[in-house]
Structure formats: C-alpha cells, structure tokens
N, C-alpha and C positions, 0 to 999 in steps of 0.2 A: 885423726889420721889425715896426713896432706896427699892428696890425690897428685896425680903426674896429668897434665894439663901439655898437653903439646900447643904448637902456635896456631892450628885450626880449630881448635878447643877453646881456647881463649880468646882468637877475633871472635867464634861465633856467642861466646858470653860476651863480650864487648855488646855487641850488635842488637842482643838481644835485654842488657840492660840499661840501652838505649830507648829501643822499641822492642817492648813486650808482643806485641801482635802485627810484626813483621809477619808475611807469610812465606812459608819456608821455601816458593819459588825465588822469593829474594833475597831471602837468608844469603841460601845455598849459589845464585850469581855473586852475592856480595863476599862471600868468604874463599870465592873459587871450588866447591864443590856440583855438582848432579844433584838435585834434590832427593832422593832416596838415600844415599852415606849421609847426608846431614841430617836427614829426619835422625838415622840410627842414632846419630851420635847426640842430639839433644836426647831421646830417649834413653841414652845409656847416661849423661851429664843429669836429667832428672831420677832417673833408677838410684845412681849413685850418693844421690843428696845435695848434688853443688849445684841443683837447680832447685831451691825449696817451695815454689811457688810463683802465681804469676797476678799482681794485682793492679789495680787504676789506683794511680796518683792522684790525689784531689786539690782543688784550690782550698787551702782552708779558711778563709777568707770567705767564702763562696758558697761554704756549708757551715757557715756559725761557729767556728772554730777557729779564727781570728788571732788569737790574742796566745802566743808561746811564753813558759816561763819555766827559769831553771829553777828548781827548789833543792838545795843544800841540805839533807836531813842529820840529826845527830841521835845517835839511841841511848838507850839507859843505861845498857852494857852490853858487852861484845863476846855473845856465845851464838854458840852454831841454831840452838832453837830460837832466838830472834831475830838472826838475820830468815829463817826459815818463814817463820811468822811473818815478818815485815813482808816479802818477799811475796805470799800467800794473800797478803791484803791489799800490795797495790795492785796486783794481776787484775782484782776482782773490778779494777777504776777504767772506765773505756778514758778517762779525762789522761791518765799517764800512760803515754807512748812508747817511753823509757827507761828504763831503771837501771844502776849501775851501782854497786857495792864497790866503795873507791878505798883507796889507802889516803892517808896526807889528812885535810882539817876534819874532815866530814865525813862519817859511814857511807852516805849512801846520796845520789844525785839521780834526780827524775827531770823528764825534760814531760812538762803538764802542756796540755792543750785546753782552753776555752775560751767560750764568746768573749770576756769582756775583763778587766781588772776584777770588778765585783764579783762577777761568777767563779774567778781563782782564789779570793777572797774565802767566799761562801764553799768552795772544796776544800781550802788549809783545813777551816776550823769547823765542819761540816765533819770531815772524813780525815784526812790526811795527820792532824793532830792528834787523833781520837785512835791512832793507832796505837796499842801500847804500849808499844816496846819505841813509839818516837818521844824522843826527849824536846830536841827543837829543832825548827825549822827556820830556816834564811830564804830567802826570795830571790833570785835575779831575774831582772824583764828585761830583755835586749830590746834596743831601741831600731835598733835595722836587720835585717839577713843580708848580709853579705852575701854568701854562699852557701845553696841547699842542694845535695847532691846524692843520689842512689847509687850512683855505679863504683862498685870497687876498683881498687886500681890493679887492673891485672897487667903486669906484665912481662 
C-alpha cells in the first residue's frame, strides 16, 4: 500500500536519511516545524512502516569487508519450492547483503561481501554452490564504486 507523504513528510525523510541521529531540535528548525508536530509525525512515519529502522553505515574496508562481488546465480529448475529454498539459504549467509530473484539470463543475483578474492572464493564453493537447487554460478567483481547511496529518491 503506497502511503500519502505530503512535502513535510518527505523533507523530513530526506533529512533523516541523510542523518539518522539528527536531533529532532534540528530536524524540526530544518523542515520548518516546533519540535513536538515533528516528533508526532516521525512517530506516526515509524508507526506506519516508511521508517523501518535506524542503523550505522560502516566502512567496509575498515571492518574486513573490503572486497564486494556480484554473483549471477542459475537453478536447476524454476518452481516455487526452490526459489523458497534458495531464498531460505542465502538469508542464513551474514557474507550476502542482497538477494534479488531477476527475470532475463539468471534466476537470481546477490551482491556478496568479504575480506578478500580468496575469502569469496572459499564462500562460492564453501556454501553458495553447495546450495541445491544452484546449478551455477558467474562472478562479477567491480573494479571502482562509482556511486553508493542509501537515500531514496523522494519526491
């Protein structure tokens, strides 16, 4: 269900998924409200759902986690209890970030986190191959980040 988001509603998610631990004395100068209606209205935005939570960005670099790779997955066959399955196994990986069940070459695309080439290495054929329902797996390692970005685009 899409929520009705007026333009007080939306600077103030702007603002705050900029800066999660603004304090709501500056929220509320920054958005043009009195800090009491904008506390309400974060607590009615988290009540609602369109605030799901509030967490610290990390360097991944910085915590051993360095090394991002996209991995192309292909299954064996395409029913509802493998995609279930797959779906069931990689949750269980803190290494996959992302998971996405795609149309076009490949079932399914995870964006993997670890230390080093060897250490994504040692997860394919560790864990990730060893899933049943994966037929094969393709690798991409991006060479740069361009652009890494949290905030949705409200507008």
């Amino acid at each position: 269900m899409l929520a009705t988001l007026d333009a007080i509603d939306r600077h103030i998610l702007r603002v705050l998924q900029r800066d999660g631990r603004i304090s709501n004395v500056e929220l509320a100068k920054e958005v043009g409200l009195s800090p009491s209606p904008c506390l309400r209205r974060i607590r009615l935005l988290e009540e609602a759902g369109i605030i799901d939570r509030y967490v610290a960005v990390l360097d991944p670099a910085k915590v051993g986690a360095g090394l991002t790779v996209f991995a192309r997955v292909w299954f064996k066959t395409q029913d509802a209890e493998v995609t279930l399955r797959f779906g069931e196994a990689v949750r269980r990986f803190p290494e996959v970030m992302e998971c996405y069940l795609t149309t076009g070459e490949c079932d399914a695309v995870l964006r993997i986190v670890t230390a080093d080439l060897h250490s994504y290495w040692r997860f394919q054929a560790d864990h990730l191959t060893r899933i049943p329902s994966v037929l094969s797996v393709k690798t991409d390692v991006p060479m740069e980040t361009l652009k890494r970005s949290y905030e949705l685009p409200l507008r």
